[in-house]
N, C-alpha and C positions, 0 to 999 in steps of 0.2 A: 844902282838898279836893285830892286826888290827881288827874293823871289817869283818865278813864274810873272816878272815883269816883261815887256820887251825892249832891247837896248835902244836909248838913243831915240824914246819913245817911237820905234817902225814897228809895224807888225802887230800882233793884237797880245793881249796879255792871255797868259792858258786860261783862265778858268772864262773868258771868250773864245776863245778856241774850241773848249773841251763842248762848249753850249752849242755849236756846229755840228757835233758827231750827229750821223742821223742815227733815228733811235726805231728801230721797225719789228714788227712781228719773227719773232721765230723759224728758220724753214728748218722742217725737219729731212726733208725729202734730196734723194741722191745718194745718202752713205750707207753701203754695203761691208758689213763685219768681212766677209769673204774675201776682200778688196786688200785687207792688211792683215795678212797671216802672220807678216813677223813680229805682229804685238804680241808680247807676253805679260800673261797676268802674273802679279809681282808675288802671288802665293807660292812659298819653297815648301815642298816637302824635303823631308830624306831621301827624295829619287830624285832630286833637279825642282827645278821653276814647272810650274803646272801649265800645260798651251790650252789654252780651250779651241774648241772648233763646234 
């Protein structure tokens, strides 16, 4: 078997696969910063990690 073959010739080979993903516009809509406070932005000062809000 090849790379990204599929065994036993069943099943499709990836780069047929990967040609499946569907491929669509962007949604930006739904994510609220406020939603996940306990991201921290990865800036350290000398007082700790900086939170923004």
């Amino acid at each position: 078997m090849r790379p990204g073959g599929a065994p036993d010739g069943a099943g499709l080979l990836l780069a047929d696969a990967i040609k499946q993903i569907p491929v669509a516009e962007e949604k930006r809509t739904g994510y609220e910063r406020d939603s996940f406070k306990h991201w921290v932005d990865k800036t350290v000062t000398a007082a700790g990690p900086v939170r923004r809000s």
